[in-house]
C-alpha positions as CSV (number, residue, x, y, z in Angstrom):
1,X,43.4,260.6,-0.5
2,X,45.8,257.6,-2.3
3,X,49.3,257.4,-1.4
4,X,51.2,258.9,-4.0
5,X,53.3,255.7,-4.5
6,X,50.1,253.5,-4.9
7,X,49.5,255.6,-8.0
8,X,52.7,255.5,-9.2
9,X,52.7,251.5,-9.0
10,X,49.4,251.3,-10.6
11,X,50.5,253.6,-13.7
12,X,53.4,251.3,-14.4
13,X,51.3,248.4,-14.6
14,X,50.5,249.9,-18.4
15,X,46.7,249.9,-17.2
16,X,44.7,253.0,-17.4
17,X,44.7,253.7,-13.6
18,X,41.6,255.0,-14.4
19,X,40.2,251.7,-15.4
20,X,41.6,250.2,-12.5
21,X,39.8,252.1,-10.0
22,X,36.7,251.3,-11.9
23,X,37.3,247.5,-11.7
24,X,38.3,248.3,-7.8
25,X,35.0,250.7,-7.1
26,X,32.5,247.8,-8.9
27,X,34.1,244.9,-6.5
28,X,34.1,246.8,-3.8
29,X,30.4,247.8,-4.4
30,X,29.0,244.2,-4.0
31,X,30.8,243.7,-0.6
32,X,29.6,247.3,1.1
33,X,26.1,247.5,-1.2
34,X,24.4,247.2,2.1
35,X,26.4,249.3,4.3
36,X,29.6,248.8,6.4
37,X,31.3,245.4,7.1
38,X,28.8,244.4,10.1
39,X,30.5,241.8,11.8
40,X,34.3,244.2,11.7
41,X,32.3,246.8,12.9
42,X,30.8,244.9,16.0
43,X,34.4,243.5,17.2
44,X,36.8,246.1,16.5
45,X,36.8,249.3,17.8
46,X,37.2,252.6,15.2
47,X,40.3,253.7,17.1
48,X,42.1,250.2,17.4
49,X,45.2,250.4,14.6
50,X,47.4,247.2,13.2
51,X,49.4,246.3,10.2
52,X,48.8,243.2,8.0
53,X,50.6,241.4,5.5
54,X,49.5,239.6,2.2
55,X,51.4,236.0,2.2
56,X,52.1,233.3,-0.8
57,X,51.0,230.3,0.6
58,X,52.0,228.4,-2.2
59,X,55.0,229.2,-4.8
60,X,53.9,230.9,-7.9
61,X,54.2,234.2,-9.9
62,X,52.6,237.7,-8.4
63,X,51.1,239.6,-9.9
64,X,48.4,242.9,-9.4
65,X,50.1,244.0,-6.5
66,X,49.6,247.3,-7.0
67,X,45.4,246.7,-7.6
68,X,45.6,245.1,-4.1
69,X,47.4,248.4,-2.6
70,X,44.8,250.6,-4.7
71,X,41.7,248.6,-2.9
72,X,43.1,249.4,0.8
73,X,44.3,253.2,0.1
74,X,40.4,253.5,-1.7
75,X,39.0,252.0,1.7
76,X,41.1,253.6,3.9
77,X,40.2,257.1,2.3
78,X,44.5,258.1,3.5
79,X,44.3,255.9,6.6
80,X,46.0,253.4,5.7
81,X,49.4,253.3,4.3
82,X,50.7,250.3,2.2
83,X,54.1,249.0,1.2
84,X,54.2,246.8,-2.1
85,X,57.4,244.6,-1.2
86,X,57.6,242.7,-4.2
87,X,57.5,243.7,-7.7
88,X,55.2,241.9,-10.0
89,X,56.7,239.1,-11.9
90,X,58.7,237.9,-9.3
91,X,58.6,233.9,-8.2
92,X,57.3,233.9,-4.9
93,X,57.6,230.9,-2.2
94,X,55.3,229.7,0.0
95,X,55.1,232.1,3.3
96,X,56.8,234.8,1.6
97,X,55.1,238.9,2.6
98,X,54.2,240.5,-1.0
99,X,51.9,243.5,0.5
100,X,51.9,245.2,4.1
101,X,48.9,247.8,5.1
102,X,49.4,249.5,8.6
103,X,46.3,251.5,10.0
104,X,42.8,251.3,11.3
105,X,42.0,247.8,11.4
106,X,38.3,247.9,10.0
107,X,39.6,249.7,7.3
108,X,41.8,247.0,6.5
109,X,39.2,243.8,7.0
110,X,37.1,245.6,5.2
111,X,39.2,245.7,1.9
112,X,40.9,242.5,3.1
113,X,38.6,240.2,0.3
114,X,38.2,242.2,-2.3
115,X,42.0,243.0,-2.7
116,X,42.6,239.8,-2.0
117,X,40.2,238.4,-4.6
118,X,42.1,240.9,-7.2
119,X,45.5,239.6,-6.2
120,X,44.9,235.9,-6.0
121,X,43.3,235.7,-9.4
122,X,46.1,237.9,-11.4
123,X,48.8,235.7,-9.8
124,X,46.9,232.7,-11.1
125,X,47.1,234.0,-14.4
126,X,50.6,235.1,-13.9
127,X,51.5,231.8,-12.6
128,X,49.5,229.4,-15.5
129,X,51.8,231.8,-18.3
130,X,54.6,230.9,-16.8
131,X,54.3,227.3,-17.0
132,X,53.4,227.8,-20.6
133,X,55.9,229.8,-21.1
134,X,58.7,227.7,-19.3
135,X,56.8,224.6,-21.4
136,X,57.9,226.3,-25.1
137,X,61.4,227.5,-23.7
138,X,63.7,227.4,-26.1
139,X,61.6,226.8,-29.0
140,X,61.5,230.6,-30.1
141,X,57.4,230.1,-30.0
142,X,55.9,232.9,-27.5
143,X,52.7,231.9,-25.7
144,X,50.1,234.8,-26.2
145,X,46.0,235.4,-24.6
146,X,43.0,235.4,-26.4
147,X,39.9,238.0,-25.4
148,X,38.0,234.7,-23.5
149,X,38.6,236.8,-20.5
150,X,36.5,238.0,-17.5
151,X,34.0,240.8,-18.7
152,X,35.6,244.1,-16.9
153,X,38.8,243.0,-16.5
154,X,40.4,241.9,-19.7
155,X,43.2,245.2,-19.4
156,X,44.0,243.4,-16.2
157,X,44.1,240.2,-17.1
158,X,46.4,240.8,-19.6
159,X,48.7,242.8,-17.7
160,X,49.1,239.4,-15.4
161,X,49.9,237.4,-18.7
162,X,52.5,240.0,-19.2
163,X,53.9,239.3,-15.8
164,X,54.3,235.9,-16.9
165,X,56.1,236.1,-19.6
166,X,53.0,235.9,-22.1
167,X,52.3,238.4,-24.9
168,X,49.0,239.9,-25.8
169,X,46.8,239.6,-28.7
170,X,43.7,241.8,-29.5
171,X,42.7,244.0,-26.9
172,X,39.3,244.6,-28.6
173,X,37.2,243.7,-31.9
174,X,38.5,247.0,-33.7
175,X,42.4,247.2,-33.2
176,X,42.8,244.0,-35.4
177,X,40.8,241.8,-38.0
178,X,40.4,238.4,-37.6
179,X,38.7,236.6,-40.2
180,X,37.3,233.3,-38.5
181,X,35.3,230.4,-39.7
182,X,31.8,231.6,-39.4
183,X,33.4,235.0,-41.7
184,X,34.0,232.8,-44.3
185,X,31.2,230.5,-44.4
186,X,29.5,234.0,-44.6
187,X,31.7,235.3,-47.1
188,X,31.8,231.8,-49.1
189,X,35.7,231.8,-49.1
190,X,38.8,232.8,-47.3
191,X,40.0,235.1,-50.3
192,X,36.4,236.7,-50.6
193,X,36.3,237.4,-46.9
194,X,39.8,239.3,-47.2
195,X,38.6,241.6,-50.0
196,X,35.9,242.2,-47.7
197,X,37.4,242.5,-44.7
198,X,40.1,244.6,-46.8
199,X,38.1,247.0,-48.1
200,X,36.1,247.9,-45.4
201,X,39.2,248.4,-43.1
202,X,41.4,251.6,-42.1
203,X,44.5,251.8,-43.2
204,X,47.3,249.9,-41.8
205,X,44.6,247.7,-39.5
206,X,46.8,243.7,-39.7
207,X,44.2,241.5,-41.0
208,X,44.2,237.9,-39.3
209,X,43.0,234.9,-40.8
210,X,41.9,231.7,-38.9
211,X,41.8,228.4,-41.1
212,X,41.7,225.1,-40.5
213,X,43.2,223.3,-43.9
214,X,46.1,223.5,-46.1
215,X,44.3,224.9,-48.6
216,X,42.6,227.6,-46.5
217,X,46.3,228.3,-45.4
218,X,47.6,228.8,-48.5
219,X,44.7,231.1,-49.7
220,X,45.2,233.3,-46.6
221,X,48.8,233.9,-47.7
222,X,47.7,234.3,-51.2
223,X,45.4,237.0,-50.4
224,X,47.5,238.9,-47.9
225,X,47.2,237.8,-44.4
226,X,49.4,239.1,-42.0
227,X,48.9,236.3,-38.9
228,X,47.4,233.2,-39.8
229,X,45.6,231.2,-37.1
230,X,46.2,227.5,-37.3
231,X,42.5,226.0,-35.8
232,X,43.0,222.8,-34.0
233,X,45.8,221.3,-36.6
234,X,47.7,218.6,-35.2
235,X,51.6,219.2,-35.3
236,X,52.8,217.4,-38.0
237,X,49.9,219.6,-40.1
238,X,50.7,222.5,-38.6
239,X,54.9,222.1,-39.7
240,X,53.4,221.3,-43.4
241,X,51.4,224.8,-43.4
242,X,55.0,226.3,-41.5
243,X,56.7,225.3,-44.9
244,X,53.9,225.9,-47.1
245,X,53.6,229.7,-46.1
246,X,58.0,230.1,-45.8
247,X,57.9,228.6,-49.6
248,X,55.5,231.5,-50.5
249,X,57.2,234.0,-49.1
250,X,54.4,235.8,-48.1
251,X,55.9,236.9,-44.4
252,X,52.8,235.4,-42.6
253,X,53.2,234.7,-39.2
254,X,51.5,231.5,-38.0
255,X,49.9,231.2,-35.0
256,X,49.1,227.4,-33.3
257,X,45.0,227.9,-31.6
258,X,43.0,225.0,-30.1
259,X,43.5,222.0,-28.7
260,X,46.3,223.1,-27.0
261,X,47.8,221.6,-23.4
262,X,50.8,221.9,-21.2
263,X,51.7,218.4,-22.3
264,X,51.8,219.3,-25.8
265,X,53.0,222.6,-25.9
266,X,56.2,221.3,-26.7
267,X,55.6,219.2,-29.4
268,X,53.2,222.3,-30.9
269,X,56.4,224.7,-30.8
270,X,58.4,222.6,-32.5
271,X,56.6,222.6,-35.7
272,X,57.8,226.3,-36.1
273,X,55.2,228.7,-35.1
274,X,55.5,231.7,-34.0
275,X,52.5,231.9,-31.0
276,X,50.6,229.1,-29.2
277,X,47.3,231.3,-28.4
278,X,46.2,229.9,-25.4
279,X,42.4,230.7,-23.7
280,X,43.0,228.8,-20.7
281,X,45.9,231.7,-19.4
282,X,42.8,233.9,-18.2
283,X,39.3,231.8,-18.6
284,X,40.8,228.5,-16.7
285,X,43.6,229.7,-14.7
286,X,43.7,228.6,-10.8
287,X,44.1,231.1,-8.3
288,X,47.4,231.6,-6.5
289,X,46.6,231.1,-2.7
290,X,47.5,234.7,-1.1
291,X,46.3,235.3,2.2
292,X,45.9,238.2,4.6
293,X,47.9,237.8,8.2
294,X,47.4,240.3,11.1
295,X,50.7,241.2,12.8
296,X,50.4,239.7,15.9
C-alpha cells in the first residue's frame, strides 16, 4: 500500500503517476531480477527498523523528490513511511536532509540506489537549467529542452527542466511539426516542405521550421511558420534573421539551436530570441551528489 501523501506529491509533479511507477517498476527490476538484496539480507535482521535521510552533498537544485519517495513506499509494500522535506525547485546546500524513510531497514537499502539514482539525476538536470537559466536573466530569452533525452524517461526529465526554470518543447513527434534539414532536402525547399507538411497536418497542429540561412529564414516566415529554429547561426546572424522576420510581420517566434554554451548564452539572448533550445539540459547534465545517511 503507497502512502497517500506519496501519491499526492507524485500527481503534482504534472507526470502521469502512472508513468512514473512504470519508470520506478523497470529500475527496480534490474537491481532485484535475481531475487532479494543478498548482502542486506545476510546483515540485517527482518525485524531490525531505522530511519534514513537523503542529503545534498553539494549545492544545487532538487528535484524528483517525490519519484525517490514512490521507489521506497513500492519497496516497502506500506512499511515504510517517508517524509518529502523539501519541495522541488528549491536551492539546496551541501548537507542539507531533502527525504526521510523510517521502517524496516532492508526495505530501505534495498530501494536505497534505485531512488537514489532517480533523484541524483533529475536534480542534475534541475541544477544544469538553472544555470542556463540564471546565464540569460534578464534578457527576456527562456531556455527550453529538446527530446535528446533518456529513452523511458523523457516526462521526467522534463518535469526536472521545469524545476529549473526551463520550459518544454515537443513532448513527442505528433504534438508539433518540425520541418528540419533532412525534410527539406527531401522536399527540395523550405516552402515545398510546408505545403507538405501543411496539408497533411490536423488542424491547429504549430508547424516548426529549422533553417540555417537568411534566406531559408525568410521563406519559413513567408510560408507560415509559427517557430522558427535558428541551426547553429552565430549571433550577429541570428539578430539579422530577429529583424528580418519583425520587418515581415509574420509573428514567428525564433528559437537560437546548436552550438550553444554557458559562456555564450549571453551573447545568444541578446540578439532577441525568444528560446535558446538546449540538448545538453537532459543528455549531458551531471548528477547532483545526494546520498543516503542512516540515523545513527
Amino acid at each position: 500500500m503507497i502512502e497517500e501523501s506519496v501519491l499526492t506529491a507524485v500527481a503534482a509533479t504534472g507526470v502521469d503517476p502512472r508513468k512514473v511507477a512504470e519508470v520506478v517498476t523497470t529500475a527496480l527490476a534490474e537491481d532485484l531480477s535475481d531475487g532479494p538484496d543478498v548482502t542486506t539480507t545476510a546483515t540485517i535482521p527482518a525485524e531490525q527498523t531505522g530511519t534514513a535521510f537523503a542529503v545534498a552533498r553539494e549545492r544545487g537544485v532538487v528535484a524528483g523528490l517525490p519519484v525517490a519517495a514512490l521507489v521506497f513506499a513500492i519497496v516497502g509494500e506500506g512499511r515504510l513511511e517517508s517524509e518529502i522535506l523539501l519541495s522541488d525547485g528549491e536551492v539546496v546546500a551541501a548537507g542539507q536532509r531533502l527525504l526521510r524513510v523510517s521502517g524496516p531497514l532492508r526495505d530501505i537499502l534495498t530501494a536505497e540506489r534505485t531512488a537514489l539514482n532517480l533523484l541524483t539525476h533529475l536534480s542534475g538536470v534541475a541544477s544544469l537549467t538553472r544555470r542556463w537559466v540564471a546565464a540569460v536573466e534578464g534578457s527576456g530569452a527562456q531556455i527550453r529542452d529538446t527530446r535528446k533525452t533518456m529513452p523511458g524517461l523523457r516526462a521526467l526529465e522534463k518535469y526536472a527542466v521545469r524545476c529549473g526554470g526551463g520550459i518544454n518543447h515537443r513532448m513527442s513527434l505528433s504534438d508539433a511539426a518540425l520541418i528540419k534539414d533532412n525534410h527539406v532536402a527531401a522536399a527540395g525547399s523550405v516552402a515545398r516542405a510546408f505545403e507538405l507538411v501543411q496539408a497533411a497536418a490536423r488542424p491547429g497542429l504549430a508547424i516548426e521550421v529549422e533553417v540555417d540561412t537568411i534566406e531559408q529564414c525568410q521563406e519559413a516566415a513567408a510560408a507560415g511558420a509559427e517557430l522558427i529554429l535558428l541551426d547553429n547561426m552565430a549571433p550577429a546572424l541570428m539578430r539579422r534573421c530577429v529583424d528580418l522576420v519583425a520587418k515581415a510581420g509574420s509573428g514567428a517566434r525564433l528559437e537560437a539551436s546548436g552550438g550553444l554554451s554557458l559562456d555564450n548564452a549571453a551573447e545568444v539572448a541578446a540578439s532577441g530570441v525568444h528560446y535558446l533550445a538546449v540538448g545538453a539540459l537532459t543528455h549531458s547534465a551531471p548528477v547532483l551528489d545526494i546520498g543516503l545517511d542512516l540515523l545513527d
